[in-house]
C-alpha positions in Angstrom: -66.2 44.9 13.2 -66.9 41.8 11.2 -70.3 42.3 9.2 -72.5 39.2 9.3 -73.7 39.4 5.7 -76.8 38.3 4.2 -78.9 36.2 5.6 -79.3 32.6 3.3 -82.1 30.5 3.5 -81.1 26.9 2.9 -83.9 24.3 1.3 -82.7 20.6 2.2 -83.5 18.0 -0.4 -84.7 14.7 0.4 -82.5 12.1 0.3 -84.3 8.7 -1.0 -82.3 6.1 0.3 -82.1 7.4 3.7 -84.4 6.5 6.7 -84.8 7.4 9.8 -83.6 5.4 12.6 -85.1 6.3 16.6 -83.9 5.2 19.9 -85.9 4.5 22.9 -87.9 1.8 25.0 -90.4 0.8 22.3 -93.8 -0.2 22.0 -96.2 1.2 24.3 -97.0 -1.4 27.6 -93.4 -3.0 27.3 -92.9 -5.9 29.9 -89.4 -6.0 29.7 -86.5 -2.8 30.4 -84.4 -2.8 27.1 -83.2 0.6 27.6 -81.6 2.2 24.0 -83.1 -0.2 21.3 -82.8 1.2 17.4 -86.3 1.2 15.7 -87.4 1.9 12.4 -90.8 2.2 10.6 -91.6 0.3 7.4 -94.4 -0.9 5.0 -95.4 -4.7 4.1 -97.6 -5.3 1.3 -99.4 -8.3 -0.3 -96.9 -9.3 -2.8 -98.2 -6.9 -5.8 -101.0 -4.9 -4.6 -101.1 -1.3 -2.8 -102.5 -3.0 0.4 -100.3 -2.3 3.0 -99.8 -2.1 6.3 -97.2 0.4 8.3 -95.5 -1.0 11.1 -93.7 1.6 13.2 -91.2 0.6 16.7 -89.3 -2.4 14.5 -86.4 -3.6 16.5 -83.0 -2.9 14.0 -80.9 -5.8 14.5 -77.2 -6.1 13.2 -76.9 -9.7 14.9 -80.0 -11.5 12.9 -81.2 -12.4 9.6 -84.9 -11.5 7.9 -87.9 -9.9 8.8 -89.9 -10.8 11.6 -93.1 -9.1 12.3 -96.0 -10.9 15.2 -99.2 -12.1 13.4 -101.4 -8.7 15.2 -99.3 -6.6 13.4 -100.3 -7.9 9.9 -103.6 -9.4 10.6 -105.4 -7.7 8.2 -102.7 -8.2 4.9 -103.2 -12.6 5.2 -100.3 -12.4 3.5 -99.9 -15.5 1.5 -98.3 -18.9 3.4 -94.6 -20.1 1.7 -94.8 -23.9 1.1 -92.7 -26.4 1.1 -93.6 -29.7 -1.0 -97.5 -28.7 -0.3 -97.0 -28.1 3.2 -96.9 -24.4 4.8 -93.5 -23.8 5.6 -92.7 -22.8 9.6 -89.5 -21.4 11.5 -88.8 -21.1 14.9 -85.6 -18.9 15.7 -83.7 -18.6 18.9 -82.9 -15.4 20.8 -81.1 -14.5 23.3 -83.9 -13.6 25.2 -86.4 -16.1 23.8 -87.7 -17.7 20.7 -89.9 -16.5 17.9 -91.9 -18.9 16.3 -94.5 -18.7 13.2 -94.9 -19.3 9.4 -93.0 -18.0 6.8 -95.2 -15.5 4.3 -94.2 -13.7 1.5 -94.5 -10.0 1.0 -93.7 -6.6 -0.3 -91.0 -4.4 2.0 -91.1 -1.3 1.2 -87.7 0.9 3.1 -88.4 4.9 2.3 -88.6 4.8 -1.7 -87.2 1.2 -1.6 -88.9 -1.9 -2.3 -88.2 -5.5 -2.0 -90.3 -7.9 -3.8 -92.1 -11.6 -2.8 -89.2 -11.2 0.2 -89.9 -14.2 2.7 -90.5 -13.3 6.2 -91.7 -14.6 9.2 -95.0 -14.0 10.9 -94.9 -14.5 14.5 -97.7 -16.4 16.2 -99.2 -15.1 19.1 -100.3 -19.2 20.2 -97.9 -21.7 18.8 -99.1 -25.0 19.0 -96.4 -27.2 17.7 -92.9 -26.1 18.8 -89.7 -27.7 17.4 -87.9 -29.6 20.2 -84.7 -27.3 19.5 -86.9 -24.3 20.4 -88.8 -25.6 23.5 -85.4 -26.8 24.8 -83.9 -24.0 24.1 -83.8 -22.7 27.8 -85.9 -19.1 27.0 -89.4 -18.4 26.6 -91.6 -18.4 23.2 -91.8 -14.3 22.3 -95.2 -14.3 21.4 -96.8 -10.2 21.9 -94.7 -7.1 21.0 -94.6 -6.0 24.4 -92.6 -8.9 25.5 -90.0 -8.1 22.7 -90.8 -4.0 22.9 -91.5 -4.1 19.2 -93.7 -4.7 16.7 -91.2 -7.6 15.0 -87.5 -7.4 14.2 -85.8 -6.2 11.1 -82.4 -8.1 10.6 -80.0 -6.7 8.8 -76.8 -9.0 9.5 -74.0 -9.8 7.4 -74.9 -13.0 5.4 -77.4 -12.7 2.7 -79.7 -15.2 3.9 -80.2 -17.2 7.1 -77.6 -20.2 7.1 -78.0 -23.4 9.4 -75.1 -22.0 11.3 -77.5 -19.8 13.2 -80.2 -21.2 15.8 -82.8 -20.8 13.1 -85.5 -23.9 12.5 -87.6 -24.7 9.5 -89.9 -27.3 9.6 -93.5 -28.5 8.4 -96.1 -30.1 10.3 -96.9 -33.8 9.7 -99.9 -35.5 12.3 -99.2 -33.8 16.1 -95.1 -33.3 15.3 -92.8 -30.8 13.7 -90.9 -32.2 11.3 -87.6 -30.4 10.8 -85.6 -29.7 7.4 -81.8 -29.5 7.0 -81.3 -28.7 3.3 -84.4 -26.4 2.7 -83.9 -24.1 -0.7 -82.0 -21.1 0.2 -84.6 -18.9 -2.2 -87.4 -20.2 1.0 -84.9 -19.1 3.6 -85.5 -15.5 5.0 -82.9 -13.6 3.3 -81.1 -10.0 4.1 -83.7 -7.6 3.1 -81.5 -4.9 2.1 -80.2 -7.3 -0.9 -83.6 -7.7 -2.1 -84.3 -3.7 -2.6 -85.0 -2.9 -6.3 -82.1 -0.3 -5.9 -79.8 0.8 -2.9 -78.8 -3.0 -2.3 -75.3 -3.2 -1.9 -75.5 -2.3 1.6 -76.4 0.3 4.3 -74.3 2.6 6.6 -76.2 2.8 10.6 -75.2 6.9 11.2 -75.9 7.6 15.2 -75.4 11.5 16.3 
């Protein structure tokens, strides 16, 4: 007979640049079926400060560009409007299943023990006034409530290091009643890959399903 031996208790160590990634429906209330979505949960701060907010059922996206998160979410943190020549700085961005639409703010990510710094993001609005003519054309409807999306905003983690005019991505400022679109905004205002922004783990990510 084979003798089992003793008995080892094993103590697993935290590993800090690993988080954890769940799959399911979403936010509570959802209005649309998207069956098997990737979600994470993560921190924005004001840029500097220790007040935060923590945002759980954040859409993982491998196709998109930035972080997204709708205006309820972060309601409390008014983080601080990105400008552009004195005027707050917008995006709208199109989705296959409709467009988000809001102003880019800047803020503290923080990813497990990770943080990025002053990373630009965009703050969905749940009442957008003055839509680009790209995104009301667009053919899909303005995403304007996580339960329309199933999340509480979109973490995009795609291949480029920041959003490039290729994409259907739209910046623009508001002059009188109109949006005025720009073509050669700064790539440093651009929503950029926020895994490249972390203070340390940035040269990329491995997505390990069971």
């Amino acid at each position: 007979a084979l003798s089992a031996g003793p008995s080892v208790s094993t103590v697993e160590t935290p590993i800090d640049n690993v988080i954890p990634v769940s799959v399911g429906l979403g936010v509570a209330g959802v209005t649309t079926f998207y069956p098997n979505q990737s979600f994470v949960s993560l921190q924005i701060c004001v840029p500097g400060t220790s007040n935060c907010a923590t945002l759980d059922k954040v859409l993982l996206d491998t196709g998109s560009i930035g972080l997204r998160v709708f205006d309820s979410a972060v309601a409390d943190l008014r983080l601080p409007s990105s400008s552009y020549q004195g005027r707050t700085l917008y995006q709208c961005a199109v989705f296959a299943s409709g467009y988000t639409q809001g102003r880019v703010a800047m803020g503290d990510l923080k990813l497990g023990s990770t943080t990025a710094v002053n990373l630009p993001m965009q703050v969905i609005d749940s009442s957008p006034n003055i839509v680009p003519q790209a995104c009301a054309q667009s053919g899909v409807p303005a995403l304007t409530a996580p339960q329309q999306m199933g999340a509480n905003g979109i973490l995009g983690i795609g291949p480029l290091a920041y959003e490039s005019s290729a994409l259907k991505v739209y910046y623009f400022v508001i002059q009188g009643a109109g949006a005025t679109v720009l073509s050669n905004l700064p790539v440093a205002l651009r929503l950029q890959q926020p895994i490249s922004k972390l203070n340390k783990y940035s040269n990329g990510l491995i997505l390990n399903y069971p």
